[in-house]
C-alpha positions in Angstrom: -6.2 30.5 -5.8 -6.4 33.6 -7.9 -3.9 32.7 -10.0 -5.3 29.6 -10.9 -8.5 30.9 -11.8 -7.5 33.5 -13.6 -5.5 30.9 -16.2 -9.0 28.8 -16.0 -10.7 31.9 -17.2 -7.8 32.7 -19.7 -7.5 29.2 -21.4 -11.6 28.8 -21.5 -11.7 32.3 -23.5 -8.8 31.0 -25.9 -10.9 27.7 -26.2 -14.2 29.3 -27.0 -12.3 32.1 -29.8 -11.0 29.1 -31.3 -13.9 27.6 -31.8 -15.8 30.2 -33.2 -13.3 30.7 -35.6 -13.2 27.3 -36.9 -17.3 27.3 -37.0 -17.2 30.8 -39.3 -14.9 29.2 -41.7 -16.6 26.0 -41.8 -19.8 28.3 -42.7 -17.9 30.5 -45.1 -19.3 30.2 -48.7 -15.4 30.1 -49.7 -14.1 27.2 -47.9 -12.8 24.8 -49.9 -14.3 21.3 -49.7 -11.9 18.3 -48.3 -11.9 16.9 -52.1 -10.4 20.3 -54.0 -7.8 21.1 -51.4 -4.7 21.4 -53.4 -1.2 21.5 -52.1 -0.3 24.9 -51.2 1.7 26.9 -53.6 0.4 25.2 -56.5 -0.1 28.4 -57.9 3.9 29.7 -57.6 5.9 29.7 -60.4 8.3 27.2 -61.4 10.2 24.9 -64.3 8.3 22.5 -63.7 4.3 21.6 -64.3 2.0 22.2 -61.0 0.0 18.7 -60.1 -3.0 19.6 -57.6 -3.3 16.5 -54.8 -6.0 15.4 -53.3 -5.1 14.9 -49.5 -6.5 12.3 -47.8 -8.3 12.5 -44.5 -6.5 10.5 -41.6 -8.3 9.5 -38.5 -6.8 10.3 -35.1 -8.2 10.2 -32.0 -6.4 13.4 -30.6 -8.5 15.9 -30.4 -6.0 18.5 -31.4 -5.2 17.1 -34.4 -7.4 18.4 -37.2 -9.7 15.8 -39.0 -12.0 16.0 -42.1 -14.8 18.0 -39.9 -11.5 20.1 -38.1 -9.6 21.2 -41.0 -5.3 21.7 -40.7 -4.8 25.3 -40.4 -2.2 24.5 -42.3 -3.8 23.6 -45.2 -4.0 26.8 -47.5 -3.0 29.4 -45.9 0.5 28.6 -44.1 3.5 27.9 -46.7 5.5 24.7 -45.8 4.2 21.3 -44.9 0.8 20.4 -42.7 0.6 17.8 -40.5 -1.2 15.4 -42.4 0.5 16.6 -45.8 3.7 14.9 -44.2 2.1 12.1 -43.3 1.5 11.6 -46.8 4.9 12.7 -48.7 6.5 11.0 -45.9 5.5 7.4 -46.9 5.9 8.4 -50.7 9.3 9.8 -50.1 10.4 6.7 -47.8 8.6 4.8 -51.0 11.3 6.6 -53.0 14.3 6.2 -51.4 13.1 2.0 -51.4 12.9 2.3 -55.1 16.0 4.3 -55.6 17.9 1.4 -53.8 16.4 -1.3 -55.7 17.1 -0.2 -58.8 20.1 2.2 -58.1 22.2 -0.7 -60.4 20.1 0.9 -64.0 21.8 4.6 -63.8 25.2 5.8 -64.3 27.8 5.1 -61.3 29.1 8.4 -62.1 27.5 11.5 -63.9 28.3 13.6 -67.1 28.3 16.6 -66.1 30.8 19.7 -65.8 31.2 22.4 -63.2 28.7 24.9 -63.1 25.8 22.3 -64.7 23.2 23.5 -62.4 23.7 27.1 -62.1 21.6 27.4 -65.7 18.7 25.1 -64.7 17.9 26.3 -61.5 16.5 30.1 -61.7 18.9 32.7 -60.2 16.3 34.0 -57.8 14.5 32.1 -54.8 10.9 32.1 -55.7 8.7 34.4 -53.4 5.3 32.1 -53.5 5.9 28.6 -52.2 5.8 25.8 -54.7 4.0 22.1 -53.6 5.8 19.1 -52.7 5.6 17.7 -56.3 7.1 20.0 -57.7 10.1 19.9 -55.8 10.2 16.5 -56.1 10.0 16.1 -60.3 12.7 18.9 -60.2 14.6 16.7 -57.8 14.7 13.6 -60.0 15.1 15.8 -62.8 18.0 18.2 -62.1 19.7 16.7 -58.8 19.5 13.2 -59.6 22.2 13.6 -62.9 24.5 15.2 -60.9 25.0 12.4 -58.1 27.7 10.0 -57.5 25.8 7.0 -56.5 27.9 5.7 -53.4 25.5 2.7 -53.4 25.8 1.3 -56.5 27.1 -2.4 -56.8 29.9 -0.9 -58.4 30.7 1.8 -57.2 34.3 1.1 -56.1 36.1 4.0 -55.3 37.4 5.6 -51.7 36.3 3.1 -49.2 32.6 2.3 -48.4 30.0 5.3 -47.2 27.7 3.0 -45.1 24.1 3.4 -45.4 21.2 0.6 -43.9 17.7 1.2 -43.9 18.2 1.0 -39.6 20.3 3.9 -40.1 18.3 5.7 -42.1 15.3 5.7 -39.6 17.4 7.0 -36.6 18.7 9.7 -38.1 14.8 10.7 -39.3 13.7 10.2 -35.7 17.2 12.2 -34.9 16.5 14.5 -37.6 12.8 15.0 -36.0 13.5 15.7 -32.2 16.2 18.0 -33.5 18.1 18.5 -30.5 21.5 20.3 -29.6 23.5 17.9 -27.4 26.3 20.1 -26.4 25.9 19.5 -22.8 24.4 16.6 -20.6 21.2 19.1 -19.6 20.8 20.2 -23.2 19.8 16.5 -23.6 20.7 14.2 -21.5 19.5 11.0 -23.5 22.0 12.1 -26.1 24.9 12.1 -23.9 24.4 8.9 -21.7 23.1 6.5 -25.3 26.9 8.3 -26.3 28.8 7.0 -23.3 26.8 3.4 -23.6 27.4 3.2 -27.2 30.5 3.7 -27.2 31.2 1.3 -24.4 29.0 -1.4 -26.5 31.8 -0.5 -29.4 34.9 -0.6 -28.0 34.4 -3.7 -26.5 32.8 -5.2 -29.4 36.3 -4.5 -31.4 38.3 -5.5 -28.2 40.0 -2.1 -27.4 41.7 -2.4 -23.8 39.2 -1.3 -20.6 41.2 1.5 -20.3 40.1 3.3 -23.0 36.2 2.8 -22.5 34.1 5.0 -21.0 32.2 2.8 -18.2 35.0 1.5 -16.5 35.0 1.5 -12.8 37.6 4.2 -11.5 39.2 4.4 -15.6 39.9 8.1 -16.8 39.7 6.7 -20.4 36.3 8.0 -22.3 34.9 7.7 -26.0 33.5 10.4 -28.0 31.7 10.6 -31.4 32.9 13.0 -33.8 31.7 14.4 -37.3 35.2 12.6 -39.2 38.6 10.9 -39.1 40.2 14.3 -39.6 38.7 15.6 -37.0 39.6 12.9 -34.6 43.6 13.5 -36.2 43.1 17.1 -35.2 41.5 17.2 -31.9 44.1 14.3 -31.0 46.6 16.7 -32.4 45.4 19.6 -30.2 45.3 17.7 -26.8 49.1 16.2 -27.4 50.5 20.0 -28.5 48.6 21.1 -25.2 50.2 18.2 -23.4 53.6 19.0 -24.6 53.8 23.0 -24.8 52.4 22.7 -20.5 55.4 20.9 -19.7 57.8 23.2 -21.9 56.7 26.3 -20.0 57.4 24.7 -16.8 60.9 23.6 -18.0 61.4 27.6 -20.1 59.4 29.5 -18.3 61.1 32.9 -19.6 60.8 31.4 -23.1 58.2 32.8 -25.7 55.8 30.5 -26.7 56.3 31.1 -30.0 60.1 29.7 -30.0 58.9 26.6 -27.6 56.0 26.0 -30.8 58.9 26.4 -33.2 60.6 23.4 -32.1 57.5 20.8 -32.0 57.7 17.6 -34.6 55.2 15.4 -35.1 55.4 11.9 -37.3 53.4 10.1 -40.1 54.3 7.6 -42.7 53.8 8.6 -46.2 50.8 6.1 -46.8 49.0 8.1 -43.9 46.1 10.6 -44.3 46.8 13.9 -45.6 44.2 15.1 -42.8 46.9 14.6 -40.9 48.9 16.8 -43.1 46.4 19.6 -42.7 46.4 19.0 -39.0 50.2 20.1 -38.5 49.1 22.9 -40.7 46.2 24.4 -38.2 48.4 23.6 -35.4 51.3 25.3 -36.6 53.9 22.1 -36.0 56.1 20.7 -38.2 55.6 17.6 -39.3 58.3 14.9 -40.8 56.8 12.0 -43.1 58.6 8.6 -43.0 59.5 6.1 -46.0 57.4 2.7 -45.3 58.6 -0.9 -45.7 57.9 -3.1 -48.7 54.9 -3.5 -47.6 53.9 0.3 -47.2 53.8 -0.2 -43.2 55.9 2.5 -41.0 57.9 0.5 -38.9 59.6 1.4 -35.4 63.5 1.2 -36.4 62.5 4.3 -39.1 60.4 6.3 -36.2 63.8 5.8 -34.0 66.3 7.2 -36.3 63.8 10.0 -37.3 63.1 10.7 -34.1 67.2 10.8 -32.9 67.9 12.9 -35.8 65.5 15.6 -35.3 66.6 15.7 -31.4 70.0 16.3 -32.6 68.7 19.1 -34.9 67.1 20.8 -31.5 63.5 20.1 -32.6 61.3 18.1 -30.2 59.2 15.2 -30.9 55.9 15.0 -29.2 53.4 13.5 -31.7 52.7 10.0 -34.1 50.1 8.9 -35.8 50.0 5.8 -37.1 47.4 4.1 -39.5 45.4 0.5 -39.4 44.3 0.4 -43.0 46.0 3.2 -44.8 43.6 5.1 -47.4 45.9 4.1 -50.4 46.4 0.6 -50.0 44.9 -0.9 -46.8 48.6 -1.1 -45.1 49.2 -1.7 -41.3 51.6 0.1 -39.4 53.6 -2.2 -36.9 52.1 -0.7 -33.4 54.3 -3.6 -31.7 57.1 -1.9 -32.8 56.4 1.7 -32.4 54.6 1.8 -29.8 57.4 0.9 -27.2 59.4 3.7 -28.9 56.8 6.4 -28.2 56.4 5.0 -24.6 60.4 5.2 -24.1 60.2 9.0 -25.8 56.7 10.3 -23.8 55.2 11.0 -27.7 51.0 10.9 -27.7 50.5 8.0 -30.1 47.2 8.2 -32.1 46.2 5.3 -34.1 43.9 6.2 -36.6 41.2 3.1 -38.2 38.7 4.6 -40.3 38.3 2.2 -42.5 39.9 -0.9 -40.8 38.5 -0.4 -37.5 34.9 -1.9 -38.0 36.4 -5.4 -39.0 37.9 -5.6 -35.5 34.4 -6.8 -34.6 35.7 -10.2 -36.1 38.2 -11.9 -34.0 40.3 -13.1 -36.5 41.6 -9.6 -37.4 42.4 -8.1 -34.2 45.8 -9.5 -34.4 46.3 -6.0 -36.3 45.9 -4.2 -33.3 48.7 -5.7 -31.5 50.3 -3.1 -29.9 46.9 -0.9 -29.1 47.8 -0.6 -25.4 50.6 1.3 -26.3 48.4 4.5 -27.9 47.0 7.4 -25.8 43.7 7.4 -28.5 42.3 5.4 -31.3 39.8 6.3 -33.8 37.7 4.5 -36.3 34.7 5.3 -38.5 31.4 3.3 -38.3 30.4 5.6 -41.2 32.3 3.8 -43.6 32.4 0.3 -43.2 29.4 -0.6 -40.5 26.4 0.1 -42.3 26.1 3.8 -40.4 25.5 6.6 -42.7 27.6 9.4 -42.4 28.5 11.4 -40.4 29.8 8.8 -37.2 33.2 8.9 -36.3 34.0 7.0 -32.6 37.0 8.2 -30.6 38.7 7.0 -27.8 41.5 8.4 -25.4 43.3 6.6 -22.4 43.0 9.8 -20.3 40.4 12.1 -21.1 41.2 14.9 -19.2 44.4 15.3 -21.3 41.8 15.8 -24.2 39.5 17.9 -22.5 42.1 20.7 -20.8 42.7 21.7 -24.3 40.2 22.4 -25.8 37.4 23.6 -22.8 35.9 26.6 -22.7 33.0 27.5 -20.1 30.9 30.3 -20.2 28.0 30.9 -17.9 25.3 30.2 -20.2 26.4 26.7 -20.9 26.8 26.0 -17.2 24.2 23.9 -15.5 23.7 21.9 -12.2 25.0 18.4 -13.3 28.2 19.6 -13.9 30.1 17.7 -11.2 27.9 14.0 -12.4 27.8 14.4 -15.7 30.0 14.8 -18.8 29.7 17.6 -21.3 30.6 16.5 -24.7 31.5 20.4 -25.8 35.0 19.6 -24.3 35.3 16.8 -26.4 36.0 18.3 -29.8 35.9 21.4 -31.9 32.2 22.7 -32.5 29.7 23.0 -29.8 26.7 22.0 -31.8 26.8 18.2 -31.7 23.8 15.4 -33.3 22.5 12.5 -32.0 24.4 10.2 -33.6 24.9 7.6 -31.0 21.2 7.0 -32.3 22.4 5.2 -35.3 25.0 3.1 -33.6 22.2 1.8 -31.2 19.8 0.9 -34.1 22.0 -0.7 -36.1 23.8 -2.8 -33.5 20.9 -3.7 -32.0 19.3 -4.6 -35.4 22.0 -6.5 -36.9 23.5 -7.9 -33.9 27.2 -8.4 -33.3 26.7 -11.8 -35.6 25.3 -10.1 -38.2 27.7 -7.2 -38.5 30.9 -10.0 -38.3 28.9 -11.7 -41.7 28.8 -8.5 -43.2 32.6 -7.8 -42.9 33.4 -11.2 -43.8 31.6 -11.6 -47.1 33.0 -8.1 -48.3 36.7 -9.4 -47.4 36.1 -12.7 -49.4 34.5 -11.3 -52.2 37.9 -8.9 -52.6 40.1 -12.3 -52.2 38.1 -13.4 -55.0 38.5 -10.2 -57.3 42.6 -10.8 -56.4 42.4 -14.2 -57.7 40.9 -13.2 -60.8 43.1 -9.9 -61.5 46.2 -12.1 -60.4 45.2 -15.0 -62.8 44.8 -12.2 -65.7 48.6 -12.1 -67.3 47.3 -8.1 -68.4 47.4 -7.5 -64.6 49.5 -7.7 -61.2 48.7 -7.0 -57.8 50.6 -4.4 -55.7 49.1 -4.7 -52.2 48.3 -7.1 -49.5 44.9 -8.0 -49.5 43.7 -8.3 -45.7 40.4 -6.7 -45.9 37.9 -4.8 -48.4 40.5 -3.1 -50.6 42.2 -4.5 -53.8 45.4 -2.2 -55.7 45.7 -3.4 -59.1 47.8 -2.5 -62.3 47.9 -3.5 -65.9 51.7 -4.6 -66.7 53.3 -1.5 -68.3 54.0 2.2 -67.5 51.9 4.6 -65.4 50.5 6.5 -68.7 48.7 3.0 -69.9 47.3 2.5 -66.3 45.8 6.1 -66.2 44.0 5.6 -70.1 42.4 2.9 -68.5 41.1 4.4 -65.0 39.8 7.2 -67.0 38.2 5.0 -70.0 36.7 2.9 -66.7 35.2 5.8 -65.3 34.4 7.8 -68.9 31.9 4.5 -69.4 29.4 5.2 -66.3 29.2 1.9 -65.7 31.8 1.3 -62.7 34.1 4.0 -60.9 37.4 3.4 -59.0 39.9 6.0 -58.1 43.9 5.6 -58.4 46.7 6.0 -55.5 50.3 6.2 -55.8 52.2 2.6 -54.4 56.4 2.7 -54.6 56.6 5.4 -57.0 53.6 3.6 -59.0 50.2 4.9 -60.4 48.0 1.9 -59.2 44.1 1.1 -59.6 41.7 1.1 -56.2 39.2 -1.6 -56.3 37.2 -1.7 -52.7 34.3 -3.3 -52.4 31.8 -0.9 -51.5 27.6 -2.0 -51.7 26.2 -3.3 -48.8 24.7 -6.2 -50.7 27.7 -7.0 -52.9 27.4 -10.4 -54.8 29.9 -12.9 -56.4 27.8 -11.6 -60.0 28.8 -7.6 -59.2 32.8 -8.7 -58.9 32.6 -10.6 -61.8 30.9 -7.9 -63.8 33.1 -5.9 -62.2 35.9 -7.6 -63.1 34.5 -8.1 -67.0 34.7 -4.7 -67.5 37.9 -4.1 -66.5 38.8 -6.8 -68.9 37.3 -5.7 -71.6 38.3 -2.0 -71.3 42.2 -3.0 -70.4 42.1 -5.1 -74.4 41.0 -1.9 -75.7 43.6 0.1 -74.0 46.4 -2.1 -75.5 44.4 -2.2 -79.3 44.7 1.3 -79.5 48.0 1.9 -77.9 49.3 -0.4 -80.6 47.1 1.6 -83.4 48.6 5.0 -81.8 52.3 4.2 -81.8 51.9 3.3 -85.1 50.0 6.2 -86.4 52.4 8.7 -84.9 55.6 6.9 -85.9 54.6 6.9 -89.7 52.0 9.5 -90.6 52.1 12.2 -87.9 55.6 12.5 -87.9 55.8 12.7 -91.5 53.3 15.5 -91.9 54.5 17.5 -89.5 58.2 17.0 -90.8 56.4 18.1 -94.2 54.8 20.9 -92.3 58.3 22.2 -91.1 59.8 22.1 -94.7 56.9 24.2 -96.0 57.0 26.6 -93.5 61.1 27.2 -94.0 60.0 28.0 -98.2 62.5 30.5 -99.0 60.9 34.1 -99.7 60.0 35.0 -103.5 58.5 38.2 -105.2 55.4 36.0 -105.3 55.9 34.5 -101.8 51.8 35.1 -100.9 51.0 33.1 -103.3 53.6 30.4 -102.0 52.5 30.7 -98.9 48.8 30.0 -99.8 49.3 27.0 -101.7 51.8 25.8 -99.2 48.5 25.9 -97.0 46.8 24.2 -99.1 49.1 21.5 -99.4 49.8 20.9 -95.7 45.8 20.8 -95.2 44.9 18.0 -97.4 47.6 15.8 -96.0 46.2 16.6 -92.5 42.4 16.0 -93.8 43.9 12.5 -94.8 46.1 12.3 -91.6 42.3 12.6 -89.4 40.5 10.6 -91.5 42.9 7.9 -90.7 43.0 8.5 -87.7 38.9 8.8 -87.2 38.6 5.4 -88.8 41.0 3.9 -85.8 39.3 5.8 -83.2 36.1 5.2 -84.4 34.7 3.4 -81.0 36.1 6.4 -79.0 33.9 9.5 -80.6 31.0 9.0 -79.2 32.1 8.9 -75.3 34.5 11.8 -76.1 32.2 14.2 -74.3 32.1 12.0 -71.3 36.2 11.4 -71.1 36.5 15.3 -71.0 34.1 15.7 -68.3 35.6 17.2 -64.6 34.5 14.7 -62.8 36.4 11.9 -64.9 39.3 14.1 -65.4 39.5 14.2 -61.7 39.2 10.7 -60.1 41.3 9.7 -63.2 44.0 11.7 -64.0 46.4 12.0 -61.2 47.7 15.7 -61.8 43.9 16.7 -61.1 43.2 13.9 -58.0 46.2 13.7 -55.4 49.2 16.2 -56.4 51.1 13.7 -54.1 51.1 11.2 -57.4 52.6 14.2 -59.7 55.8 14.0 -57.9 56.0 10.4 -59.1 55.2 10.9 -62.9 58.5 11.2 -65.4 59.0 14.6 -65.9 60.6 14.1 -69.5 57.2 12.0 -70.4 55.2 14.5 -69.2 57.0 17.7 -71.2 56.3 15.6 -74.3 52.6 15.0 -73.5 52.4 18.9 -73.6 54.3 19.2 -76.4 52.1 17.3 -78.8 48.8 18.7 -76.9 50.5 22.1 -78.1 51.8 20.8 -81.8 48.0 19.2 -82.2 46.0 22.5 -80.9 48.4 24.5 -83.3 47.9 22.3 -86.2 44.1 22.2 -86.0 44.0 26.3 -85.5 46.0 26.3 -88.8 42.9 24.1 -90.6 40.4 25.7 -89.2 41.2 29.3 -89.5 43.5 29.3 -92.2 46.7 30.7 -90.6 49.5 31.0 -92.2 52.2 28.6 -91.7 55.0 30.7 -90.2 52.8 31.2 -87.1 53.6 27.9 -86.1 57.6 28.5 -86.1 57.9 30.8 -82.8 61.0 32.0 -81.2 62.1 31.6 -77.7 60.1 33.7 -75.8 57.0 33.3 -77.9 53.8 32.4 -77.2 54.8 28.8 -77.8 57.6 28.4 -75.4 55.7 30.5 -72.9 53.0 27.5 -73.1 55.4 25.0 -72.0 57.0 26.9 -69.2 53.4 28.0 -67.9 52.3 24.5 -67.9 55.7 22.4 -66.7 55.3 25.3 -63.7 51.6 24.8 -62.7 51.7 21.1 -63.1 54.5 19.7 -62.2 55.2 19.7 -58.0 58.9 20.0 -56.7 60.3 17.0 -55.1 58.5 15.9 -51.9 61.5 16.6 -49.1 59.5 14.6 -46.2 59.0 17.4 -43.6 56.0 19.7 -43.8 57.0 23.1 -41.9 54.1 25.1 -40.6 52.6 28.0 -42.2 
């Protein structure tokens, strides 16, 4: 009784202070009327101009929230964002991102821009007085903005698809503004049981077997959403070393671990992900990668013979993971074959359909899964190709205490009573910090429905059949994959040099971006259809412009064979003759006219050759841009592809990249001309050697050792 009374007093005293606060600032001669209050930190210093806002009054019939009469504490005084300030920038910035997707189509796919571009706009120092909402905003569009990738563009074709929907967008705001930490079932417990029902919804929705699901009666299968595919490789990684290394110490117990860790091989096919690659790394296993079939799919006769061989070498096979939609071409391992092997052997297999797993929705493409029943955990990525932005990756295991045992730890802090009813999803996976990301999956399903989701696939798999039929009707181009789903692998007819001149004149334009993979020892071309509203007009814009820019590529490779047969090589043979002149008494004044000679036939040599390259000058700045250079130019993109390129084609690329840089130094600066005839050991031969060393990779020997 008097406790209660005592809080009575306590919260009437707090009630009546407040009050009388508010009614001496309403009667202070310095309070700002409702019509001059300015955002705060209009004052603060900035790049950008200041605009004062006048902020709106918004009724509400709560009595704590402040109103024209009731001003919002944090009006003036408090930096950051008031209540009804976000109501305001709220609905502008949701106007914004409506806009930005309407008319995402009139900028640049890609940006020029080099490394390091923002470091000299932005000051070096965080500002100490806050700054208002528009000014963050203009700065946004104004500094942030050129430097984007615009994954939503209609054509924007490059990686696979990073899916967005306007669904998606608003459960990851509500996510965003509950801001929960679901690393246990008490921590939140909606966020773990819409998890376990979501994942149930899914897994049936793509027809995975009812062991794996998390709902079924008596099943020790269970799903799990992670950040990424790689993450799903590794975790699945973790659980099968676990798996394997608790039975070797049983079998050795007086052993070391280390020697028993030694011996552990794990499989891939080269057309799998190199997070996979990096998974063997962390977890200290070798691992052997296997040659595919014609049509880049591992098949189970290679896994056998690899898997004998390495057995007979005293290693110990434990591990494969196999690929439904491989990253470089949209290949599908055989599960029907390899999965009876891993059955007969006791390996974990982990099947691994980021990209390819979404389309399983549609019944007509599950046929690619025969075989599923044989893996022990399957992974695919809603994130890319079901209209969920990122991050959402869905896993599923057959037994998930297998997964679990490896990776739990339990302090008493994270302990709670549920324990023994409920699941704790910090077992599940690497961090312990976790979102609620089963938020997006119920939004969009629910929103789209399963109908609407099948169209979706569907219409992106028909409009890349029709950007096949038009490539394969093209004589400039062939076609070097299957086309089951999204993804189209393209090449103009000739050598891998042509191909990469035209992905990086594609991507120096701005106006489309693709990225290039390496098929049977080939550079190849990705084309995957990517927007969510992709239309028969953006593949045959698409499709235009790869025309066009492929015609330009064979113009001027025509124009440049010719200029370097007859005029390059003949200067430069000139060159050579002046610079072996014999020595005289007056052999500075040879010298100095030889100069003179050799520069005005090089001043006629690059007029010549600025009259055929006219059409190239002014998107020079752009082809020399990072960001070009690296989704273009396999040496920078996937070192994997260097091992592929002719070694004798790329010494002579560096040769003339030398003889031109040396030729232009000896215009430019006036050098004399025996600078350019170095011995061995020079600075010339160094050149070659430094660059044949850091660029080209040593032959790929098909087992990764660990670190």
């Amino acid at each position: 009784m008097v406790y209660g009374l005592g809080e009575a007093l306590k919260n009437l005293n707090s009630y009546c202070q407040e009050r009388t606060t508010r009614i001496r600032n309403s009667l202070s001669p310095s309070r700002p009327s409702m019509s001059e209050t300015t955002i705060p930190g209009t004052g603060g210093s900035s790049s950008s101009s200041r605009a004062s806002t006048t902020i709106p009054s918004t009724p509400n019939m709560d009595p704590t929230t402040p109103t024209v009469d009731d001003p919002a504490p944090n009006t003036n005084n408090v930096p950051g964002m008031s209540r009804d300030e976000f109501r305001q920038y709220g609905k502008e910035t949701v106007d914004y991102i409506v806009d930005y997707l309407e008319n995402i189509q009139k900028r640049r796919v890609v940006p020029a821009i080099e490394p390091g571009y923002l470091k000299d706009l932005i000051p070096s120092e965080a500002p100490n007085a806050p700054e208002s909402f528009e000014s963050v905003m203009e700065d946004f569009e104004k500094l942030i903005m050129p430097g984007i990738t615009h994954w939503q563009h209609p054509r924007f074709h490059a990686y696979f698809p990073a899916g967005n929907s306007f669904p998606s967008i608003i459960a990851d705001m509500l996510s965003d503004a509950i801001g929960c930490v679901g690393f246990s079932w008490a921590a939140c417990p909606a966020m773990t049981e819409l998890e376990l029902i979501m994942l149930d919804w899914f897994g049936k929705m793509i027809g995975l077997p009812a062991e794996f699901l998390p709902l079924t009666e008596n099943g020790k299968g269970g799903g799990v959403i992670q950040s990424s595919a790689s993450e799903c490789n590794f975790v699945t990684l973790l659980a099968a070393r676990f798996e394997i290394m608790k039975e070797l110490r049983q079998r050795f117990p007086f052993v070391e671990e280390g020697l028993l860790l030694s011996k552990l091989i794990a499989y891939c096919s080269k057309e799998a992900h190199s997070s996979v690659e990096k998974a063997c790394m962390i977890g200290m296993v070798k691992l052997r990668i296997l040659e595919t079939d014609s049509k880049f799919r591992l098949r189970g006769e290679t896994l056998r013979n690899a898997i004998q061989e390495d057995r007979n070498l005293g290693l110990i096979p434990f591990f494969v993971s196999t690929t439904l939609g491989t990253t470089s071409c949209c290949s599908f391992d055989v599960l029907s074959e390899i999965g009876p092997i891993c059955k007969e052997n006791e390996l974990w297999l982990h099947v691994d359909a980021a990209y390819s797993g979404s389309a399983f929705i549609c019944p007509e493409f599950r046929p690619l899964m025969n075989g599923i029943e044989y893996a022990m955990s399957f992974n695919t990525n809603p994130n890319k190709w079901l209209l969920i932005n990122f991050d959402c990756s869905t896993m599923w295991v057959r037994d998930r205490f297998k997964l679990t045992q490896a990776l739990v730890v339990d302090p008493l802090y994270l302990q709670h009573s549920w324990m023994d009813k409920s699941i704790d999803y910090r077992h599940w996976g690497i961090p312990l910090s976790r979102r609620f990301r089963s938020l997006k999956l119920w939004f969009v399903i629910r929103m789209y429905g399963i109908d609407g989701l099948q169209k979706y696939i569907r219409e992106h798999v028909r409009l890349a059949k029709k950007m096949e039929a038009m490539l394969r009707g093209d004589a400039k181009f062939e076609i070097v994959n299957e086309v089951i789903m999204g993804l189209v692998c393209f090449r103009m007819k000739g050598d891998d040099e042509t191909n990469q001149t035209l992905l990086t004149r594609l991507n120096a334009s701005g106006r489309i971006h693709m990225v290039p993979a390496s098929l049977g020892d080939r550079f190849v071309i990705r084309f995957c259809v990517c927007a969510e509203n992709a239309t028969d007009k953006d593949i045959e814009v698409a499709y235009e412009i790869i025309s066009q820019a492929a015609q330009h590529v064979l113009h001027d490779s025509v124009k440049a064979v010719i200029a370097e047969e007859d005029e390059e090589a003949v200067a430069l043979e000139e060159m050579v003759a002046d610079l072996n002149i014999q020595e005289t008494p007056d052999k500075g004044l040879a010298r100095q006219n030889s100069a003179d000679a050799v520069g005005q036939r090089l001043e006629r040599q690059l007029s010549k050759e600025e009259i055929l390259a006219q059409k190239q000058h002014e998107s020079l700045a752009k082809k020399r841009s990072f960001l070009v250079r690296m989704v273009s130019d396999p040496k920078c993109y996937n070192p994997k592809i260097v091992r592929h390129l002719n070694m004798a084609n790329h010494r002579k690329m560096s040769q003339d990249l030398y003889r031109d840089r040396t030729l232009m130094q000896t215009i430019s600066h006036s050098q004399r001309p025996n600078r350019l005839s170095q011995s061995p050991g020079s600075a010339g031969s160094a050149f070659f050697d430094d660059d044949e060393d850091r660029v080209v990779a040593d032959v790929q020997t098909g087992l990764q050792t660990p670190i």
